[in-house]
C-alpha positions as CSV (number, residue, x, y, z in Angstrom):
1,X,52.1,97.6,55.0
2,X,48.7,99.4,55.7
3,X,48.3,101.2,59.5
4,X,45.8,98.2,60.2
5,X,48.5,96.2,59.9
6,X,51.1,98.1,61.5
7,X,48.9,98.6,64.8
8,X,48.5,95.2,65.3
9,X,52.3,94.0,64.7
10,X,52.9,96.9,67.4
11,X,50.1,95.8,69.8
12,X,52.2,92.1,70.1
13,X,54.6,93.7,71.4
14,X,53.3,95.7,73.7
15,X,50.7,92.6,74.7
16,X,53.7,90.5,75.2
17,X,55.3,92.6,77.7
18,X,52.3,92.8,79.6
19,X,52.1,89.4,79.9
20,X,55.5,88.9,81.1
21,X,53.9,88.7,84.6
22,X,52.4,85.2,83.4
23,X,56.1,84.2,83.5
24,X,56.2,84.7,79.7
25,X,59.5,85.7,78.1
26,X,59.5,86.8,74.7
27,X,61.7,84.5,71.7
28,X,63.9,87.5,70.3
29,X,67.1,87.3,67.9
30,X,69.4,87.8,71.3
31,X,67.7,84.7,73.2
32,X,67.3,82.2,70.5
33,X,67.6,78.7,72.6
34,X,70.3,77.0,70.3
35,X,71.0,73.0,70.9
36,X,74.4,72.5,70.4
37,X,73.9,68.4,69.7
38,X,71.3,69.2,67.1
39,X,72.2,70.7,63.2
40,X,71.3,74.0,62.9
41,X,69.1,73.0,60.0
42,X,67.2,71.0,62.2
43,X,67.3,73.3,65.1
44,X,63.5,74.4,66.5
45,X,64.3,78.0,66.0
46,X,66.1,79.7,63.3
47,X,66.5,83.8,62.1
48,X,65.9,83.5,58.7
49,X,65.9,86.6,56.1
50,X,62.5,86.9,56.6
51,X,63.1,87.5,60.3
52,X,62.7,84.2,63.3
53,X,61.0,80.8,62.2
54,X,60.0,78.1,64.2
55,X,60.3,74.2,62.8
56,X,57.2,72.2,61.8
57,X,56.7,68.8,60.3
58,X,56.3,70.7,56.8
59,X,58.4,74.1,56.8
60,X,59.0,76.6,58.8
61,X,56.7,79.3,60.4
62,X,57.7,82.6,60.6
63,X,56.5,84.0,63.6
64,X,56.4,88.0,65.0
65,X,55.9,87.1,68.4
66,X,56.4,83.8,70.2
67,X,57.2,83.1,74.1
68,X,57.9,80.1,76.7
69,X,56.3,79.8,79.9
70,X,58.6,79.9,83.0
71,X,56.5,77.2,85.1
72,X,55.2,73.9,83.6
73,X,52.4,72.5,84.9
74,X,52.9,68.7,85.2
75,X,52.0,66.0,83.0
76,X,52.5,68.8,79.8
77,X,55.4,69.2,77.6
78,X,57.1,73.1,78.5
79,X,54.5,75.5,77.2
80,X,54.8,78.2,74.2
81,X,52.5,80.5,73.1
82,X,52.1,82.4,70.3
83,X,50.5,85.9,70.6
84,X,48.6,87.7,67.4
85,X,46.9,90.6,67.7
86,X,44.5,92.3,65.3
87,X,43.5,96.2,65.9
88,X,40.6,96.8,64.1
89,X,38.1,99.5,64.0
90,X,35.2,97.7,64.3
91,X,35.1,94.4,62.0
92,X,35.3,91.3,64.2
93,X,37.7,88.6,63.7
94,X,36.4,86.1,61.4
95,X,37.3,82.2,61.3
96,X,39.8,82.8,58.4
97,X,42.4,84.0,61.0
98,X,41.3,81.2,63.8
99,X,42.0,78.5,60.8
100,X,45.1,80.1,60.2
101,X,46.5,79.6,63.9
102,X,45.4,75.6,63.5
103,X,47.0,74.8,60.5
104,X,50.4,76.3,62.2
105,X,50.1,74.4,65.6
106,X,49.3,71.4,63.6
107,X,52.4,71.0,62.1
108,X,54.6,72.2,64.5
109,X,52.9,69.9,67.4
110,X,53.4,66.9,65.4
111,X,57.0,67.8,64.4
112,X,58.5,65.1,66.6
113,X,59.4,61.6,65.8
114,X,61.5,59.3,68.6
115,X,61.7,56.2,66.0
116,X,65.8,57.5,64.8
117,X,67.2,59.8,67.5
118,X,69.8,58.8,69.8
119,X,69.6,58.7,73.6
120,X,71.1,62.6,73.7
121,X,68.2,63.7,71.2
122,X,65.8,61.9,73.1
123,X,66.9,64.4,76.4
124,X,66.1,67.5,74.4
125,X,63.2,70.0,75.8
126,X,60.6,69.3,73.7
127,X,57.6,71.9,73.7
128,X,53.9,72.1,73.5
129,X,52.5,75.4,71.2
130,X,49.4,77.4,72.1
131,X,48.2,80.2,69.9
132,X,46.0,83.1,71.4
133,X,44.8,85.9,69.2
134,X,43.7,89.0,70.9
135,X,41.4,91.6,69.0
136,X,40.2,94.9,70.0
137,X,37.1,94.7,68.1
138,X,36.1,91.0,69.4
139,X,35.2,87.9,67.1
140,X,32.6,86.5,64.8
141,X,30.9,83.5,66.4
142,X,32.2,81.1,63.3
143,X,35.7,82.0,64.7
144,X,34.5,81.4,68.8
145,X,33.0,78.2,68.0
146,X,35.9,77.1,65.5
147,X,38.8,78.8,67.9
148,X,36.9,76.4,70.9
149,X,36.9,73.0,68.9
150,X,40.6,73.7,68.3
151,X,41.6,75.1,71.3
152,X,42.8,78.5,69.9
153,X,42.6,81.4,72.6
154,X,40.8,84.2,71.8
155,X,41.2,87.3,74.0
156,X,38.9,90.4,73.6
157,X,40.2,93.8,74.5
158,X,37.2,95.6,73.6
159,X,36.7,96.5,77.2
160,X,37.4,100.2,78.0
161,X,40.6,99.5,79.8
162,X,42.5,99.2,76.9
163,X,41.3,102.4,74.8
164,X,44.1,104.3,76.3
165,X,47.4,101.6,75.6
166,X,45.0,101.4,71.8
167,X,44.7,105.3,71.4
168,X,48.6,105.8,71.7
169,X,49.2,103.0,69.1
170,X,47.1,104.5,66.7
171,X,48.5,107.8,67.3
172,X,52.4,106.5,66.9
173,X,50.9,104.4,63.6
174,X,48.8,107.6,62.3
175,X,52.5,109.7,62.9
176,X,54.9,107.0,61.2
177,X,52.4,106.5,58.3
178,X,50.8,109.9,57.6
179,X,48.1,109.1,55.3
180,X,49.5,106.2,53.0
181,X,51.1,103.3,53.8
182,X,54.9,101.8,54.6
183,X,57.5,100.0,53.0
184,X,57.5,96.5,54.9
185,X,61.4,96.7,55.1
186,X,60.9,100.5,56.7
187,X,58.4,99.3,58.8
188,X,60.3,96.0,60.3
189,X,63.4,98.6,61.0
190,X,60.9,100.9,63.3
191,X,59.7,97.8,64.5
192,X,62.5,96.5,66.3
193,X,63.3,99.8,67.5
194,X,60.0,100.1,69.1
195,X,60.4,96.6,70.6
196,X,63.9,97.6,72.0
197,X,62.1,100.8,73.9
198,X,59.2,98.8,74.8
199,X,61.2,95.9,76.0
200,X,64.3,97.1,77.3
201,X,63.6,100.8,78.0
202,X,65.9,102.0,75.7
203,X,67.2,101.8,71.8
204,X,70.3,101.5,69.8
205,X,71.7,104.7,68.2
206,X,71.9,103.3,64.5
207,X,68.9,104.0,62.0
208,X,66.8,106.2,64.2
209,X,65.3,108.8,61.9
210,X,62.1,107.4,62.6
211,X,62.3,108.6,66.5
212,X,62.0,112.4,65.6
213,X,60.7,114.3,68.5
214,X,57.1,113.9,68.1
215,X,57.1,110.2,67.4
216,X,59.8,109.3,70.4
217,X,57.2,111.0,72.3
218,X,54.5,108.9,71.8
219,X,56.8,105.8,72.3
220,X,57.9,106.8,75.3
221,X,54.5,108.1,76.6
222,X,53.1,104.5,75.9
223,X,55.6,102.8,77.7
224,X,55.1,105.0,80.7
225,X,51.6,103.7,80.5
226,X,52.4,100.2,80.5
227,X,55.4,100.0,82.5
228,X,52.6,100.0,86.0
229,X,50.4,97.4,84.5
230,X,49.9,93.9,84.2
231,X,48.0,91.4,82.4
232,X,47.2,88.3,84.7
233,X,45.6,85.7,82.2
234,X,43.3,84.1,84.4
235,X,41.0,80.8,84.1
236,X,37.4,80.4,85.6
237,X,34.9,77.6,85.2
238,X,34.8,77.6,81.6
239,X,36.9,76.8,78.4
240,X,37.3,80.8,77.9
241,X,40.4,82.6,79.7
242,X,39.8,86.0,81.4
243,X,42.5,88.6,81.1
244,X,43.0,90.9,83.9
245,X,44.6,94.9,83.6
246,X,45.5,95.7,87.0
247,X,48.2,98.1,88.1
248,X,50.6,98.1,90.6
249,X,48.9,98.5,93.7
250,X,46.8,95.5,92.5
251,X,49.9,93.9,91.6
252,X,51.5,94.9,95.7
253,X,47.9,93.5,97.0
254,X,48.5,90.1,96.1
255,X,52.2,90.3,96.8
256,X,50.5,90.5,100.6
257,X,48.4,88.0,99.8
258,X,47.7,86.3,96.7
259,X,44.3,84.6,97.8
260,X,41.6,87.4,97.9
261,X,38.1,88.1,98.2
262,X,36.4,90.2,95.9
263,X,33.1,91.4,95.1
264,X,31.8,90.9,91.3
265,X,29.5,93.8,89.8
266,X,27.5,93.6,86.4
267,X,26.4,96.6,84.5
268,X,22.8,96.0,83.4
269,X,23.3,99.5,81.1
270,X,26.4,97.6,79.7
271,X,26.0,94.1,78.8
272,X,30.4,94.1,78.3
273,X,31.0,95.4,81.4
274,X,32.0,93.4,84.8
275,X,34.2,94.6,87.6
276,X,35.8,93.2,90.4
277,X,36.5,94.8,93.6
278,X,38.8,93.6,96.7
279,X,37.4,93.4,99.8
280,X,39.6,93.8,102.6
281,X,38.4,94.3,106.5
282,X,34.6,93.1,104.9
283,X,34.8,96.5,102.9
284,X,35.3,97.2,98.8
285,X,38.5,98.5,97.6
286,X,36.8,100.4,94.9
287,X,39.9,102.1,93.8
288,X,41.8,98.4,93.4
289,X,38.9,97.2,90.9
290,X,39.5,95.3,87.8
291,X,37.1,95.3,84.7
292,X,37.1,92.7,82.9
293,X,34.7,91.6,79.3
294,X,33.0,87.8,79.4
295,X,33.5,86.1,75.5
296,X,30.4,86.8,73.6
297,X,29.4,83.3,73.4
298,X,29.5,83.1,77.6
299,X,27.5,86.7,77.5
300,X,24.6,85.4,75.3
301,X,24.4,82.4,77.6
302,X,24.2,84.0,80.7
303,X,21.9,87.5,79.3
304,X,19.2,84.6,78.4
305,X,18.0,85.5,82.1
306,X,20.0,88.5,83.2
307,X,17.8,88.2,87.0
308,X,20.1,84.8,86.5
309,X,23.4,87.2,87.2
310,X,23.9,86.0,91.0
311,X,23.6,82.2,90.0
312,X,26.0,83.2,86.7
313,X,28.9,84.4,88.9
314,X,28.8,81.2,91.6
315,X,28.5,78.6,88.6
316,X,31.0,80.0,86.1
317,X,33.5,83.3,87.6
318,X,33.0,82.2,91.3
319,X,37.0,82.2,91.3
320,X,39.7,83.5,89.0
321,X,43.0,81.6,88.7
322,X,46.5,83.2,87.5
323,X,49.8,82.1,87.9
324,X,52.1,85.4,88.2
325,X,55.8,86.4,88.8
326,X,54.4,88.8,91.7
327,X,58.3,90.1,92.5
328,X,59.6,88.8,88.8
329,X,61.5,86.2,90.1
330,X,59.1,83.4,91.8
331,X,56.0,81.9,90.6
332,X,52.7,82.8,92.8
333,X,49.1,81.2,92.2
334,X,47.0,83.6,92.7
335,X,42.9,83.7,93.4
336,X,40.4,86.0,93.3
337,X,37.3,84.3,94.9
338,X,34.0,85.9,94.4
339,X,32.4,86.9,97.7
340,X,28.3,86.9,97.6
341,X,27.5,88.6,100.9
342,X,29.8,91.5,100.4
343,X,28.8,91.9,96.9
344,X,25.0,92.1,97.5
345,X,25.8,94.9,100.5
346,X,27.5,97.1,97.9
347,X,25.4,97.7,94.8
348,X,28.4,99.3,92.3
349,X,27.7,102.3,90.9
350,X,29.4,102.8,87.4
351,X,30.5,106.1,86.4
């Protein structure tokens, strides 16, 4: 296990958690969903040696982090998703890893045949699998066009509202690994404890020697960071999905209401950059904004003409769309609806 490995098996977890405001709730050894009319050797979900699988047509998958949607939109099976997450300095993405994510939906989408089950099989929750892979370093444009064809998510976090939850991995991999790298067995032991403070706040006193002062530290100061923010995963007019990092007073605004106006800003110094601000009263909420990073593919379209900026927002991010657990308990849609007049009064300034 080499620390580019290790930082990405650590930023799943941390992602998932984020996105638990999506209504997404983690698959972990205490929550496997067991049907009791089904063998276990045919059941969807099975802890293996090698850690949790999931059942496809041909084998199992084992899997690091996969979740189920609360809410299911209708005419769709009950959604999971499976989140990967690659922390890399500076190499984008390539297709390789995007192939990888289609050959593992494929066979576990079409692991379902009706022709021998009995009525009581037939009532089983059957589920549809997603697959989103989020890099910090972006993606090669094989792997956007490929990921696009197959409908394979790709989220970029190389915006700079990330750098700190990134920085802290790094430091807890750069302190658990010290210059050379880990023992996959030592490493999956840290792991879980890592997901137990991340997760539940806390760990089980067993095999701790990992959480030496310095390290517990670092743990702790990262979940301090993202115990206040949330990741909405919002859809505009396009195939691409937008994640949002907002904090809690973001998260409270909506609570008040969950429809809002915002003002939309572009950088024309930095081609990655957008924000969105609030407006409340006919005024920006400057310290409520949101910065978000369009998918290269969408960029290069819309910098053909960058004078085109206006026209790009009303065609393609004139409204965002989240679902969210606003108090954790009950789904919200939420919109943020972009706002021209307001936006050409106030000129952003970017710092």
């Amino acid at each position: 296990m080499n620390k580019q490995q290790a930082k990405g098996y650590l930023l799943e977890i941390v992602l998932s958690k984020l996105i638990e405001v999506n209504g997404y709730e983690v698959i972990r050894e205490h929550n496997i969903p067991y049907e009791y009319s089904v063998p276990y050797e045919e059941q969807e979900i099975v802890s293996n040696s090698n850690g949790l699988n999931v059942r496809g047509r041909g084998g199992y998958h084992q899997f690091d982090t996969l979740g189920t949607f609360k809410i299911t939109p209708p005419f769709v099976y009950p959604l999971r998703l499976f989140v990967e997450a690659k922390c890399y300095a500076s190499t984008k993405v390539g297709i390789d890893r995007v192939r990888m994510g289609v050959g593992v939906l494929n066979d576990i989408n079409t692991n379902y045949a009706t022709v021998d089950l009995s009525t009581e099989q037939l009532s089983i929750k059957r589920y549809q699998y997603h697959y989103a892979i989020f890099s910090t370093s972006g993606f090669s444009k094989p792997a956007q066009r490929y990921a696009i064809a197959h409908k394979i998510h790709l989220i970029d976090l190389s915006n700079d509202a990330y750098k700190g939850i990134i920085n802290l991995i790094e430091q807890i991999v750069d302190e658990l690994m010290d210059n050379s790298d880990i023992d996959s067995s030592e490493f999956n032991n840290f792991k879980n404890l890592f997901s137990e403070l991340i997760y539940d706040g806390y760990y089980y006193h067993g095999d701790n020697k990992f959480f030496v002062s310095d390290l517990l530290h670092l743990v702790r100061a990262l979940k301090r960071n993202i115990e206040n923010q949330f990741l909405y995963l919002a859809t505009i007019n396009s195939v691409h999905m937008i994640p949002l990092l907002a904090n809690s007073e973001f998260n409270e605004l909506l609570k008040s209401n969950p429809h809002q106006n915002v003002s939309i800003h572009f950088n024309p110094e930095n081609p990655d950059e957008w924000i969105i601000v609030p407006i409340i009263d006919n005024d920006e909420v400057p310290n409520l904004s949101i910065s978000f990073t369009l998918p290269e593919l969408l960029r290069e379209y819309i910098y053909q003409d960058v004078e085109n900026a206006m026209l790009v927002k009303e065609k393609f991010i004139h409204k965002f769309v989240f679902i969210a657990y606003l108090d954790n308990d009950n789904p919200t849609i939420c919109t943020l609806t972009f706002n021209k007049a307001t936006t050409m009064e106030n000129p952003w300034s970017f710092r």
